[in-house]
C-alpha positions in Angstrom: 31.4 16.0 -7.2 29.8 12.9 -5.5 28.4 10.5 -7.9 24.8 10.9 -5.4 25.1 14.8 -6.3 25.7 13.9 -9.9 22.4 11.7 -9.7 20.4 14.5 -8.4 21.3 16.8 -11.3 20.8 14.3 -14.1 17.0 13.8 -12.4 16.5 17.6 -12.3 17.3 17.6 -16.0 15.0 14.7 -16.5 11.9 16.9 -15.0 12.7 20.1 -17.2 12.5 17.5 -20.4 9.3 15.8 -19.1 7.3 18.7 -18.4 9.3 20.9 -21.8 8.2 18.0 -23.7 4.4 17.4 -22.2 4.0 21.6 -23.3 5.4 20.8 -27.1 2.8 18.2 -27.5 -0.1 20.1 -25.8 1.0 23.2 -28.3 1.6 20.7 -31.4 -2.3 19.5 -31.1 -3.8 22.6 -30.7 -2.3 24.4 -34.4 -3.4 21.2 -35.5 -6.7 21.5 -34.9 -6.7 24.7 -35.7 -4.4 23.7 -39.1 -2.1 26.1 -38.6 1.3 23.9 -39.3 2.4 21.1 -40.4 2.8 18.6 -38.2 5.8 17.1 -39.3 8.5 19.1 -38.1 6.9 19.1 -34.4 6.8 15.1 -34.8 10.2 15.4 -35.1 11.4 17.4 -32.2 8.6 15.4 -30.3 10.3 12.4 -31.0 13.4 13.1 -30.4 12.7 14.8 -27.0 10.9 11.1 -26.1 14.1 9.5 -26.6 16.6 11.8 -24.9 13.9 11.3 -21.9 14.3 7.2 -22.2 18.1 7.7 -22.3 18.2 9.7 -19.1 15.6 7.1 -17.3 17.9 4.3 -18.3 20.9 6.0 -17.3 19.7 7.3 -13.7 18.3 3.7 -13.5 21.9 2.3 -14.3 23.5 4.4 -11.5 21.3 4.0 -8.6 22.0 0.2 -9.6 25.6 0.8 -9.3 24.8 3.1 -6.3 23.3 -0.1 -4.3 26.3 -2.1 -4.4 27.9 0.0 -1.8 25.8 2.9 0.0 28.7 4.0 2.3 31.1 4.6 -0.8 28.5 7.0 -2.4 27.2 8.1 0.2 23.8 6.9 0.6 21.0 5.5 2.6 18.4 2.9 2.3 15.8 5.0 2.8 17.1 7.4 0.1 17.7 4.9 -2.4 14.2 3.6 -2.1 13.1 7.2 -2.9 14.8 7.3 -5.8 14.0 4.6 -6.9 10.2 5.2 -6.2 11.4 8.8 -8.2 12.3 6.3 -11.4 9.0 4.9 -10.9 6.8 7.7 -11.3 9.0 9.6 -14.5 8.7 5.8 -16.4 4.8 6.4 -16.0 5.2 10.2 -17.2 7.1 9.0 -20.2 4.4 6.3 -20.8 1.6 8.9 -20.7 3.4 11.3 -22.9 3.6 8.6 -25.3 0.3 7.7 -25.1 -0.6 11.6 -25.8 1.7 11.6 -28.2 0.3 8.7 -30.3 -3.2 9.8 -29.9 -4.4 11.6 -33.1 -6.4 14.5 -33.1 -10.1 14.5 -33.2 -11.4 15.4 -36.7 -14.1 18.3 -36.2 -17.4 18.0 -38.4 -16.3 20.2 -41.1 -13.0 18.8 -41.4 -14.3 15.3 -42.1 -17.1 16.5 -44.5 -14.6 18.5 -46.5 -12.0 15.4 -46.6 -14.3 12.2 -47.2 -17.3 14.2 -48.6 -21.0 14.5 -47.1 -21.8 12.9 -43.9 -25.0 11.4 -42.9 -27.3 13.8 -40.9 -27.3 13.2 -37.1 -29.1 14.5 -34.6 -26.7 16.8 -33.3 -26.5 18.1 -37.3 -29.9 17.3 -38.4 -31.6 20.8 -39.6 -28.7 22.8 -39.4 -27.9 25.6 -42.2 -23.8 26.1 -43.1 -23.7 29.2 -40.5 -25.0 26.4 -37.5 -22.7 24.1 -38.3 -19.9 26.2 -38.3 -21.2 27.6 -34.9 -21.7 23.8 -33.7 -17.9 23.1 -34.9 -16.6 26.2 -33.0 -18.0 24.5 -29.9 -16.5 21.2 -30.2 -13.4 22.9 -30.6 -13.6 25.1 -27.8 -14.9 21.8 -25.4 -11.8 20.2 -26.7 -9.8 23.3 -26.2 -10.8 23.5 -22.5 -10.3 19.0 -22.3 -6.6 19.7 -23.3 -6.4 23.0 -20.6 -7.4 20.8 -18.2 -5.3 18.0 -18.8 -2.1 20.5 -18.9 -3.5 22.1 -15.7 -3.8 18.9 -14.1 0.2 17.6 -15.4 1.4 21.2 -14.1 -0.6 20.4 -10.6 1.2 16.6 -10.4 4.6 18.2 -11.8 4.4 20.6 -8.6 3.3 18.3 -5.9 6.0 16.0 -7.0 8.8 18.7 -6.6 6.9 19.8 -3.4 7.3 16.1 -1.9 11.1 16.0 -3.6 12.0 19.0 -1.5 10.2 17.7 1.7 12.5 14.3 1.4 15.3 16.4 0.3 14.7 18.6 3.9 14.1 15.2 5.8 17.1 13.3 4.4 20.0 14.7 7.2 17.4 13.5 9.5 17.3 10.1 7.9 20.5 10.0 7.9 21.8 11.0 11.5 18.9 8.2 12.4 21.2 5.2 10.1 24.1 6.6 11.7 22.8 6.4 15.2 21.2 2.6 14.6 24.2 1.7 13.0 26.6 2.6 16.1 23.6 0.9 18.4 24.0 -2.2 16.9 28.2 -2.0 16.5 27.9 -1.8 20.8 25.0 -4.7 20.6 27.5 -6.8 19.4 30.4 -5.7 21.2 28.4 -6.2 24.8 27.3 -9.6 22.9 31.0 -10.8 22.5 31.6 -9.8 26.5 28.7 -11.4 27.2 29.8 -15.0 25.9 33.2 -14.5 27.1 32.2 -13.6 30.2 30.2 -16.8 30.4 32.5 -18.9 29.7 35.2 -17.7 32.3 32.8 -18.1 34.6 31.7 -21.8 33.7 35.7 -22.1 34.2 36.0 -20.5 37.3 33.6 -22.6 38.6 35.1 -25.7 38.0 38.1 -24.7 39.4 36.4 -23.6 42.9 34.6 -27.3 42.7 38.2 -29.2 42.5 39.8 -26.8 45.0 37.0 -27.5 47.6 36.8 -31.5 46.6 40.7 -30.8 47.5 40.6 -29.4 50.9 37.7 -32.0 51.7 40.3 -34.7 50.9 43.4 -33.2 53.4 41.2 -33.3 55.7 39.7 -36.5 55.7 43.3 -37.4 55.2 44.1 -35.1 58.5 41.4 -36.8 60.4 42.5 -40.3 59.9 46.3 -39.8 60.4 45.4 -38.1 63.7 43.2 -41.0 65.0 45.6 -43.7 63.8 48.0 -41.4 65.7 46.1 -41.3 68.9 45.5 -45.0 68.9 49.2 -45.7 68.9 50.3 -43.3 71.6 47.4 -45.3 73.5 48.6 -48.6 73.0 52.3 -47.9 73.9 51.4 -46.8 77.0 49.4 -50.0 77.8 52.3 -51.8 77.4 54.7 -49.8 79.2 
């Protein structure tokens, strides 16, 4: 199996933890609020899932490194490393959030906090109200903070899916991208091939040219040279017969 190939599965496994790991923390803060575990154990498994996910990010980071050294050998684009590496991108910042959601505590309802650090100071939301009304008003917090953390997991699930949808559409596009590399890549092989004939070409004719300039300087020279000898000649034959 291709070391590219290899990549793609490791990534894959990467998403399942992400999204595996977003649902344990949305689960682990709703039975807290409604104090139905302990918290501990889930910490735990939490924890741990956060830094299997950092191990695979380093690691797929690490071989698209060693993947760039030489794109023919693993069989690779440009354009598909860049995606991949844009892919690293965007699960560093899922990682970060599920941290962040992770490290943010639950909020403590109005009964909770009056039956742990003792009577509160009326407000206005609370001012007036008998035991049954506040127990009514605490039911509604919870349920508006029920429906915060549906939406929030709605909205991950939305992301999670138009992330895979845009993986797939690359993944479709890629033989594409890459019978357009191999095609630019045999353009510019001829480029440079007509290039060479090109400047060799020149400079056989720069020497053909030179030669053509000293064989006509040449013939100019024989026959000035004919010219001469033939008058010198005719002069002679003319001054014999004068004398005779």
């Amino acid at each position: 199996m291709q070391q590219s190939e290899k990549w793609l599965e490791l990534y894959e496994e990467l998403e399942i933890k992400i999204r595996t790991t977003a649902s344990q923390i949305l689960n682990k803060k709703k039975q807290e609020k409604d104090n139905q575990i302990n918290s501990r154990q889930p910490n735990i498994i939490i924890r741990k899932s956060l830094t299997e996910i950092k191990t695979l990010i380093s690691q797929l980071s690490k071989d698209l490194k060693e993947m760039k050294s030489d794109f023919r050998k693993y069989g690779l684009t440009f354009g598909e490393y860049n995606r991949r590496k844009n892919l690293i991108k965007d699960k560093q910042r899922d990682y970060k959030k599920l941290q962040q959601d992770f490290a943010t505590k639950p909020i403590e309802s109005i009964v909770t906090k009056k039956l742990k650090d003792g009577p509160l100071e009326e407000t206005k939301e609370t001012q007036g109200l008998n035991n049954e009304e506040l127990l009514e008003l605490e039911k509604e917090n919870i349920d508006k903070q029920d429906e915060l953390i549906d939406k929030v997991g709605v909205s991950v699930q939305r992301q999670t899916q138009i992330a895979l949808a845009i993986s797939g559409e690359l993944d479709e596009q890629k033989p594409l991208l890459d019978d357009i590399d191999t095609k630019m890549t045999k353009t510019n092989s001829k480029i440079v091939k007509n290039t060479k004939r090109l400047s060799r070409f020149e400079k056989l004719s720069k020497k053909k040219g030179m030669t053509c300039i000293i064989c006509f300087l040449i013939l100019v020279i024989v026959f000035l040279c004919f010219l001469l000898f033939t008058s010198q000649g005719t002069k002679l034959l003319d001054n014999t017969k004068k004398k005779l």
